[in-house]
N, C-alpha and C positions, 0 to 999 in steps of 0.2 A: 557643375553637376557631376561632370565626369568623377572630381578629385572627393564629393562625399562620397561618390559610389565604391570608391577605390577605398576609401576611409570604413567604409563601413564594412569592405571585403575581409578588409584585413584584422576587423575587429573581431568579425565571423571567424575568420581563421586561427585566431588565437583564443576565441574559445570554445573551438572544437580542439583543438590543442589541449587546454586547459581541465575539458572533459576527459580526453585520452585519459590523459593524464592520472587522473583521479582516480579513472575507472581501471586504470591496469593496477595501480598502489593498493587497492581494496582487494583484489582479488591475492593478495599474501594472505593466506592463510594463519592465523599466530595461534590457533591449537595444534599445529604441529613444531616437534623440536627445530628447531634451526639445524642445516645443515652440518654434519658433523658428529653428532649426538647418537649416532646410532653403533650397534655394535653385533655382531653377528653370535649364532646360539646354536648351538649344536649336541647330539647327545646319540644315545644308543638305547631303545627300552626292550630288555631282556629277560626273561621268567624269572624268577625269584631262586625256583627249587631247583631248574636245571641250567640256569644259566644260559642257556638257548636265545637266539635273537627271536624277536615279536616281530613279521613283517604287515600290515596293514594297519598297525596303531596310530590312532587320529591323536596328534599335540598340538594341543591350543593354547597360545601364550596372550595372556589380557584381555579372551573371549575374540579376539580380531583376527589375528596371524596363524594357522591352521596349517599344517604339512602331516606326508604321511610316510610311516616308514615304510623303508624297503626292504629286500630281501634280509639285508644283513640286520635290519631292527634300526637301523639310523636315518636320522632326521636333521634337516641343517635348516636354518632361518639365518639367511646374511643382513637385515639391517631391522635390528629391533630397537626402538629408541631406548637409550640406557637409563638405568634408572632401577627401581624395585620391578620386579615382572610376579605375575601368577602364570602357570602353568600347570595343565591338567593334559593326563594321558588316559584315553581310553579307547577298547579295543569293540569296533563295531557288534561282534557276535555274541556281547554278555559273557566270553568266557573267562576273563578277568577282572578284577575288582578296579572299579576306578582309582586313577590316583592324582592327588593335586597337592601342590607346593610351591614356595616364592622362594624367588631368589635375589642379585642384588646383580647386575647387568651396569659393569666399571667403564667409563671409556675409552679406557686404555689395553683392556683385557679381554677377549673374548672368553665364551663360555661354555662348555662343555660338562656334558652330565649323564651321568648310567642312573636309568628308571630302572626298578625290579620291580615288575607285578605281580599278584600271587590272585591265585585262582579263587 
């Protein structure tokens, strides 16, 4: 009796094992890139006419990843997954004209870019 119970212990144990198992391998997510894949974005959005920095301008890259500038009008995003991006800038108080544009986010290359707004 002892040696089914032992048998049957161990059958238990191996598959809650076997559960683990499954249940941590499910939980990778495969709609994100694979580690790696990412690349960082950076830029400056400035008035058109005066060349002046914008500080509080909202940049949203692919509707998701959002930052705001500062003083100097600059904004940085360190791990954007690479690839094509849309990016829109706009400035909370209507006083400039929205602006949106793609770009192309290399692996190898980070990115860097001057917004000019106009009123």
């Amino acid at each position: 009796m002892r040696e089914e119970v032992r048998g049957l212990m161990r059958r238990v144990q191996l598959l809650a094992a076997l559960v683990a198992f499954v249940a941590l391998t499910a939980c990778n997510d495969g709609g994100l890139p694979p580690g790696g894949t990412y690349q960082s974005f950076s830029g400056v959005v400035v008035d058109a006419a005066t060349n002046q920095p914008i500080s509080g301008a909202l940049v949203t890259v692919d509707t998701v990843l959002t930052q705001t500038t500062d003083a100097s009008g600059k904004f940085a995003f360190d791990r954007v997954p690479v690839g094509d991006i849309d990016y829109q800038v706009t400035v909370p108080k209507d006083t400039y004209k929205p602006y949106s544009a793609s770009a192309h986010l290399a692996p190898d290359k980070p990115l860097s870019i001057t917004v000019s707004l106009t009123h």
